[in-house]
DRENDO-1510 file (C-alpha; in Angstrom, 1 decimal, always signed):
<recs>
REC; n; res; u; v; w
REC; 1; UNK; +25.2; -6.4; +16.4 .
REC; 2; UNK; +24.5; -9.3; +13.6 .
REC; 3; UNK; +24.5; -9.5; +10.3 .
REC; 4; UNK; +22.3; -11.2; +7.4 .
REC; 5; UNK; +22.0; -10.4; +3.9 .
REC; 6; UNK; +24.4; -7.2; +3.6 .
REC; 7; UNK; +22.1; -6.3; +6.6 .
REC; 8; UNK; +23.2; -5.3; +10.5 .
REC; 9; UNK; +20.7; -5.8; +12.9 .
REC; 10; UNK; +19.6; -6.4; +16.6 .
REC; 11; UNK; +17.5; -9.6; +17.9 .
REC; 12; UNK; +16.3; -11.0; +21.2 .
REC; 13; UNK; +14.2; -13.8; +21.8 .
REC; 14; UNK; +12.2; -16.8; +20.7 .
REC; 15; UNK; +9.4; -18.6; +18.9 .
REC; 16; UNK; +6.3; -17.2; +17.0 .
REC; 17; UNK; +6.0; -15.4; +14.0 .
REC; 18; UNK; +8.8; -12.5; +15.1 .
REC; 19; UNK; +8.3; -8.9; +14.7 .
REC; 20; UNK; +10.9; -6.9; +12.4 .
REC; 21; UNK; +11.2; -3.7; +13.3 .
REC; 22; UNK; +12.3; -0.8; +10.8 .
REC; 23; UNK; +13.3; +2.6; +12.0 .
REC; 24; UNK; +12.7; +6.3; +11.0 .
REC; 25; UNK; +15.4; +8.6; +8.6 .
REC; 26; UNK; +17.1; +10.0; +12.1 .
REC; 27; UNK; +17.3; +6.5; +13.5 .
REC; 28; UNK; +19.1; +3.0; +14.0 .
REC; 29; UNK; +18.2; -0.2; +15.2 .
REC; 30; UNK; +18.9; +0.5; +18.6 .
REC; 31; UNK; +15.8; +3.1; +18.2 .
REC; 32; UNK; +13.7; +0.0; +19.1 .
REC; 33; UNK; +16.0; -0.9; +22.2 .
REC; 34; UNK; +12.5; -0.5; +24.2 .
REC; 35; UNK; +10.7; -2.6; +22.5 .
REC; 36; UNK; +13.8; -5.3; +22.2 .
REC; 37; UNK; +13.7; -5.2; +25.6 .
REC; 38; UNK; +10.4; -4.6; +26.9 .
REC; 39; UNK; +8.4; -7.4; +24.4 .
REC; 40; UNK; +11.6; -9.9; +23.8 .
REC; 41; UNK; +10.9; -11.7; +27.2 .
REC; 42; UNK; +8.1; -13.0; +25.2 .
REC; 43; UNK; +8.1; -12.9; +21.8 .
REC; 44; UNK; +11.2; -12.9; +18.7 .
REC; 45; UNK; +12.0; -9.5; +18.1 .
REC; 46; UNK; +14.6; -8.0; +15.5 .
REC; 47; UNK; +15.7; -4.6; +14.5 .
REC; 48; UNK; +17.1; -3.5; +11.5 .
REC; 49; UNK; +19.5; -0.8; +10.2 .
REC; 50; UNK; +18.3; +0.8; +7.3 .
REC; 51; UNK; +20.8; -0.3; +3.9 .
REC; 52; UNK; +23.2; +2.4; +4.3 .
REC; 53; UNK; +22.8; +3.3; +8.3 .
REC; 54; UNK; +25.1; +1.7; +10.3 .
REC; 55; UNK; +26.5; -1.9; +10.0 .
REC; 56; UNK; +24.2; -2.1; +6.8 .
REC; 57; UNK; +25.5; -2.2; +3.3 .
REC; 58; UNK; +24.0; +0.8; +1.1 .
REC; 59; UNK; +21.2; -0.2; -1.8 .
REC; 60; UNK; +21.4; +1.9; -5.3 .
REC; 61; UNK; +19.3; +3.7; -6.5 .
REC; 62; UNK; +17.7; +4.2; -2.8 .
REC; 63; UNK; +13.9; +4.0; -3.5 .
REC; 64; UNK; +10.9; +1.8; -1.6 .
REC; 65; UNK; +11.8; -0.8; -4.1 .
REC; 66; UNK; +15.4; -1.5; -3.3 .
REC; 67; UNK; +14.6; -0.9; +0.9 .
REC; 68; UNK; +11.6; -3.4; +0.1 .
REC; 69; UNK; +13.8; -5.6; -1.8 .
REC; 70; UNK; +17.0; -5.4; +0.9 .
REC; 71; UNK; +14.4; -6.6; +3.1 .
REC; 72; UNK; +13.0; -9.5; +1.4 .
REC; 73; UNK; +16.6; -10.9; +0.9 .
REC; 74; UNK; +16.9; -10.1; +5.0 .
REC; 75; UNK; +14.2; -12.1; +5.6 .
REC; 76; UNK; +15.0; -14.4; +3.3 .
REC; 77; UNK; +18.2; -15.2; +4.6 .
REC; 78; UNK; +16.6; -15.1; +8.1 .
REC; 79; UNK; +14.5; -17.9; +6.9 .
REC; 80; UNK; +11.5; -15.9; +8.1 .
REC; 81; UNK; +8.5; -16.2; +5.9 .
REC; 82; UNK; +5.7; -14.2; +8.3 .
REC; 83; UNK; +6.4; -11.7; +9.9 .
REC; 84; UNK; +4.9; -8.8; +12.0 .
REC; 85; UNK; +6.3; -5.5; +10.6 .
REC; 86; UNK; +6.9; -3.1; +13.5 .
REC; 87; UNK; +7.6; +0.9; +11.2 .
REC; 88; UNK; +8.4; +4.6; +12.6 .
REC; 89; UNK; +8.3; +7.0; +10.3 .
REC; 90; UNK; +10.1; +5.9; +6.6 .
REC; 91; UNK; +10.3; +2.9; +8.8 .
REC; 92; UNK; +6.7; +2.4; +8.5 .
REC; 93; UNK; +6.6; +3.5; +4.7 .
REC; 94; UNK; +8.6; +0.5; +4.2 .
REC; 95; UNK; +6.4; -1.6; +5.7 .
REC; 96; UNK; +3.7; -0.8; +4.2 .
REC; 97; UNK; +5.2; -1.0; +0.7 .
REC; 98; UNK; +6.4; -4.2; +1.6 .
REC; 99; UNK; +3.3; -5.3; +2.4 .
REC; 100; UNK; +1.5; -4.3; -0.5 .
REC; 101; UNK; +4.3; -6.1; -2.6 .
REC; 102; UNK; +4.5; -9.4; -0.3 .
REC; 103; UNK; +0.9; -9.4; +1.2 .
REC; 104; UNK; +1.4; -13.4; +2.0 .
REC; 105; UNK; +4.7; -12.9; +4.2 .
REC; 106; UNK; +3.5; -9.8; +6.6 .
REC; 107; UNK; +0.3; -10.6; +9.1 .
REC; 108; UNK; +0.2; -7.4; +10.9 .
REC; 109; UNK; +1.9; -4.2; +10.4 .
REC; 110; UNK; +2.6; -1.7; +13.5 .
REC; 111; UNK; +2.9; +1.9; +12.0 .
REC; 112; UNK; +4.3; +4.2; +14.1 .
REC; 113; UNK; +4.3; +7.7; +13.1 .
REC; 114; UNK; +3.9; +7.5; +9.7 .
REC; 115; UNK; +1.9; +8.2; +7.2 .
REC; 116; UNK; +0.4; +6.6; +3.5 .
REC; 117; UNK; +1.6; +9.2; +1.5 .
REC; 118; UNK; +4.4; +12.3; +2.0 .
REC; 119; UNK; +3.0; +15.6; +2.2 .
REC; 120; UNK; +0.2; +16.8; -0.2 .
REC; 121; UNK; +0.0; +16.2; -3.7 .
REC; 122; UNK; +2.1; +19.8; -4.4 .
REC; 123; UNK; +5.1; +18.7; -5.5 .
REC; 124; UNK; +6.2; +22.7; -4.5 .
REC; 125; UNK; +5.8; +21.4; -0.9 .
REC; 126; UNK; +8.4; +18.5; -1.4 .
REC; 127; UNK; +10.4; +20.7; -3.1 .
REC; 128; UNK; +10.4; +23.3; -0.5 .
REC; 129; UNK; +11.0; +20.1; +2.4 .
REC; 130; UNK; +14.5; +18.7; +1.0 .
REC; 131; UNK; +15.3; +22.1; +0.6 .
REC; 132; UNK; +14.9; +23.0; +4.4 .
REC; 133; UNK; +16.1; +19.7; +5.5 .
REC; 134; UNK; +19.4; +20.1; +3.7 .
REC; 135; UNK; +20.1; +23.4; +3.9 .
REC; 136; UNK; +22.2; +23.1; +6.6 .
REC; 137; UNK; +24.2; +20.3; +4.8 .
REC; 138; UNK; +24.5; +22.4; +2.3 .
REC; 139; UNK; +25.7; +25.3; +4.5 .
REC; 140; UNK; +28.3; +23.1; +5.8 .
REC; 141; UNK; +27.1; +22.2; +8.8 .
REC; 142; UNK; +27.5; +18.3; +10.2 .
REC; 143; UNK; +25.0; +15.7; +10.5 .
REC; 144; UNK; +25.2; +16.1; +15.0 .
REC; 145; UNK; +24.9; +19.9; +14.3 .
REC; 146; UNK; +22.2; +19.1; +12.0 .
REC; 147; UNK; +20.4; +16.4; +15.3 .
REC; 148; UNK; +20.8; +19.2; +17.6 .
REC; 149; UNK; +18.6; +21.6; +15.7 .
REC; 150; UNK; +15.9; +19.0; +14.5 .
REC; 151; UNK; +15.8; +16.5; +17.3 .
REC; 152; UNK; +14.5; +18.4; +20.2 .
REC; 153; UNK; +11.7; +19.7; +18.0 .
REC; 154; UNK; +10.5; +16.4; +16.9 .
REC; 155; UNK; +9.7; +15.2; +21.0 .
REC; 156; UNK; +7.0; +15.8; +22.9 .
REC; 157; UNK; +7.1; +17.3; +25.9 .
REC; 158; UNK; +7.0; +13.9; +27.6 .
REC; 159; UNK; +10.7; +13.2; +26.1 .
REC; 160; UNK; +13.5; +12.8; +28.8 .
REC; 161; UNK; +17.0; +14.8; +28.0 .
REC; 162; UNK; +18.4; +10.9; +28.1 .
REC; 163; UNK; +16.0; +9.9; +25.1 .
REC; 164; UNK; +16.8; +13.1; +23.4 .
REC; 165; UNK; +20.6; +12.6; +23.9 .
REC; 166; UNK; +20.1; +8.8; +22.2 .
REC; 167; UNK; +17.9; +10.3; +19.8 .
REC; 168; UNK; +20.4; +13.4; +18.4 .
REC; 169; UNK; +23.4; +10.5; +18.6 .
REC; 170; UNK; +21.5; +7.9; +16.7 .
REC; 171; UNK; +20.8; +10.8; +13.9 .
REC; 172; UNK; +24.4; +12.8; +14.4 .
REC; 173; UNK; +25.8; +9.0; +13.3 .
REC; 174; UNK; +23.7; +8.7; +9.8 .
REC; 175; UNK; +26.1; +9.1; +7.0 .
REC; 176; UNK; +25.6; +12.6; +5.1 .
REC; 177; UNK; +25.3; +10.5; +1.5 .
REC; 178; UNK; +22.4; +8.3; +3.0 .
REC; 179; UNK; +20.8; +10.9; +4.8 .
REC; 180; UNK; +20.4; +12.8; +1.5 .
REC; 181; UNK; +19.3; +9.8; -0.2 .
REC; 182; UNK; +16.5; +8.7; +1.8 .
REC; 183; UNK; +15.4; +12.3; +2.2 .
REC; 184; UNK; +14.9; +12.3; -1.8 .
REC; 185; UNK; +13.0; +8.9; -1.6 .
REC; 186; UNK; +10.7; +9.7; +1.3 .
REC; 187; UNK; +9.4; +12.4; -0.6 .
REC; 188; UNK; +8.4; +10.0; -3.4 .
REC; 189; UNK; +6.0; +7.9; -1.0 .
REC; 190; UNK; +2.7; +7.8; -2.1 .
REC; 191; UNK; +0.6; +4.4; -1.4 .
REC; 192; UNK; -2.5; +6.8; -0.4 .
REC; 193; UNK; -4.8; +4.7; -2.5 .
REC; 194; UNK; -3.4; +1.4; -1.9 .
REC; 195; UNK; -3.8; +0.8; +1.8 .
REC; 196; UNK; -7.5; +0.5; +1.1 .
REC; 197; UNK; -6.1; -3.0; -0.3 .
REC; 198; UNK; -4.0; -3.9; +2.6 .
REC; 199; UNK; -5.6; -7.6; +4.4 .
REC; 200; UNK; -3.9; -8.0; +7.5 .
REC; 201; UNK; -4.8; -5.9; +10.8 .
REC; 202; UNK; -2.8; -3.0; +10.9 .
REC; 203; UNK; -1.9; -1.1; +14.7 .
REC; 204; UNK; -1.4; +2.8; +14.2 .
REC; 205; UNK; +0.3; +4.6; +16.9 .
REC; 206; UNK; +0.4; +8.1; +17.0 .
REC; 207; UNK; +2.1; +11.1; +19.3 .
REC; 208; UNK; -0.3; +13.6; +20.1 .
REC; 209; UNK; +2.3; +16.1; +19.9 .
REC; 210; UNK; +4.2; +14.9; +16.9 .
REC; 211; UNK; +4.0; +17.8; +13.8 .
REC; 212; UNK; +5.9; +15.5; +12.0 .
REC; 213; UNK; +3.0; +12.7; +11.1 .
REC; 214; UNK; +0.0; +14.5; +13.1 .
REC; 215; UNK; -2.6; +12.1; +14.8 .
REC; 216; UNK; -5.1; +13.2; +12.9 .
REC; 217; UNK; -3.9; +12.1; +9.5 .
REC; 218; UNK; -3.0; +8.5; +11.5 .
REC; 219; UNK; -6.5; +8.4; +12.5 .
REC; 220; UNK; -7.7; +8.9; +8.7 .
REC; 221; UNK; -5.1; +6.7; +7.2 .
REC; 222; UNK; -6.4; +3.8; +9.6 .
REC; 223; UNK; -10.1; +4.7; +8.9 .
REC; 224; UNK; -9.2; +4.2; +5.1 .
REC; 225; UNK; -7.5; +0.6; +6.2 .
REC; 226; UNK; -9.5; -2.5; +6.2 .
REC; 227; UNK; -8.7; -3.9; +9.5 .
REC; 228; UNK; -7.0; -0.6; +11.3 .
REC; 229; UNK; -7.1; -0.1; +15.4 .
REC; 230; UNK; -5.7; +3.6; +16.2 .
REC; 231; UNK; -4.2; +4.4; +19.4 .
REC; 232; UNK; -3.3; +8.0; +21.0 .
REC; 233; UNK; -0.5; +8.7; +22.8 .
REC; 234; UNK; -1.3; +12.2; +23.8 .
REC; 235; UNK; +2.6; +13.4; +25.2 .
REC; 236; UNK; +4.3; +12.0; +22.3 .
REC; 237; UNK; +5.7; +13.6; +19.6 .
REC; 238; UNK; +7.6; +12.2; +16.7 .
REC; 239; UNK; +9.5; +9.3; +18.5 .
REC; 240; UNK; +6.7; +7.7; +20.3 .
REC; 241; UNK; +8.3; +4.7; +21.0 .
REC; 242; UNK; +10.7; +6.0; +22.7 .
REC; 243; UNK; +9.4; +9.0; +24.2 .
REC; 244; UNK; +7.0; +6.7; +25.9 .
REC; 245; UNK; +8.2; +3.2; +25.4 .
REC; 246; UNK; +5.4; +1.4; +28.2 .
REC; 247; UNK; +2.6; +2.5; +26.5 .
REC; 248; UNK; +3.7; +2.0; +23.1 .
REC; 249; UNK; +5.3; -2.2; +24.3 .
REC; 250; UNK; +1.3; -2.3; +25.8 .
REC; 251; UNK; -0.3; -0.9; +22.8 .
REC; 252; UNK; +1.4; -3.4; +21.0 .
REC; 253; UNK; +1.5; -6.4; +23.1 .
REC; 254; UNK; -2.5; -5.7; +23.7 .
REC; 255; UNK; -2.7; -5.9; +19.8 .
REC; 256; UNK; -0.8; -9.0; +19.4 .
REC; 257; UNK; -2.8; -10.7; +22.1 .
REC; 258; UNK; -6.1; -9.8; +21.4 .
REC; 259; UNK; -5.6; -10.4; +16.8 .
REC; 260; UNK; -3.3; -13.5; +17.0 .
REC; 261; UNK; -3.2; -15.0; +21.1 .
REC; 262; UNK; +0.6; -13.6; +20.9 .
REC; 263; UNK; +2.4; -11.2; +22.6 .
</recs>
């Protein structure tokens, strides 16, 4: 693990405009290990924790302008100055805030997962959702009893016990304070009628099976996106790319190829 910027993070390879890759609330930046190793042989690849996850030094407040901010001075410090943004979930929230408030620096975005807005526009349902989600906190339970309950149910039914074991250990090792944090500022994402302003081409990958960020909102949030491709991957749920980590490195790679002769 490296660190930049207050910032811990994973890389592999060389040359090109890399791809930064940000992860969901439940992950870490070895949640990208597949795509580390499957696209570094050819391309620079980094993965980030999340300010507060991991190595990472915590922002405050914790909102998509300090995570947007953190991230600037990363790349910053990287001396990276274009860059493909690779998001799951938050992960890809971030990425497209960032690109809406650096649209110069980011030439493609990757969302995985995600989605342009949280929820509906009840606030009673975000309400109700950091209720459920930290119920158990509040309960008393820890943050591995809380991954055992949630994990399973966010896979597919593609998901090997070995990626859900990764998956309820990368989650069981988010501290409590940051996991309540980013919880309260996921629910605040709303950039549902900015993406109509986004320039660059934009990849969305979706899980078929994911309840989390269902395919079908994916496939309207790209349809609202000036230059949006949409790909299904139909066994998937929630943690597509590692669920099924060839098919998302090929979705991407394919992309990267075929928009800028990379990948």
């Amino acid at each position: 693990m490296m660190h930049a910027a207050g910032v811990a993070y994973l890389e592999i390879g060389r040359g090109g405009t890399p791809l930064v890759c940000l992860h969901g609330i439940g992950g870490a930046a070895q949640s990208f290990r597949p795509q580390l190793d499957g696209l570094g042989s050819h391309t620079r690849i980094l993965s980030w924790d999340m300010p507060g996850y991991g190595g990472s030094e915590a922002v405050s407040p914790v909102n998509f302008e300090t995570l947007s901010e953190k991230l600037r001075q990363f790349l910053e410090v990287k001396g990276i100055d274009r860059v493909h943004l690779v998001g799951h979930s938050i992960g890809g929230m971030i990425a497209i805030d960032y690109a809406l408030r650096c649209p110069g620096q980011v030439v493609s975005l990757v969302l995985i997962a995600t989605t342009s807005a949280f929820g509906g526009r009840d606030p009673e349902f975000k309400e109700k959702f950091l209720e459920q989600r930290l119920a158990p906190l509040v309960s008393g339970k820890s943050m591995r009893q809380v991954a055992e309950r949630l994990v399973p149910n966010m896979t597919g039914s593609s998901a090997s016990s070995a990626v859900i074991d990764a998956a309820t250990d990368w989650m069981a090792g988010v501290p409590v304070e940051t996991y309540r944090a980013v919880l309260e500022c996921l629910v605040t994402f709303n950039r549902r009628d900015d993406i109509a302003t986004i320039d660059c081409p934009a990849c969305l990958i979706a899980g078929g099976e994911d309840r989390t960020a269902p395919a079908k909102t994916m496939e309207r949030m790209a349809s609202k996106m000036r230059e949006a491709e949409f790909h299904l991957v139909e066994k998937a749920g929630h943690l597509v790319n590692v669920e099924e980590p060839e098919q998302t490195n090929q979705i991407i790679s394919d992309f990267l190829k075929k928009r800028f002769n990379n990948g």
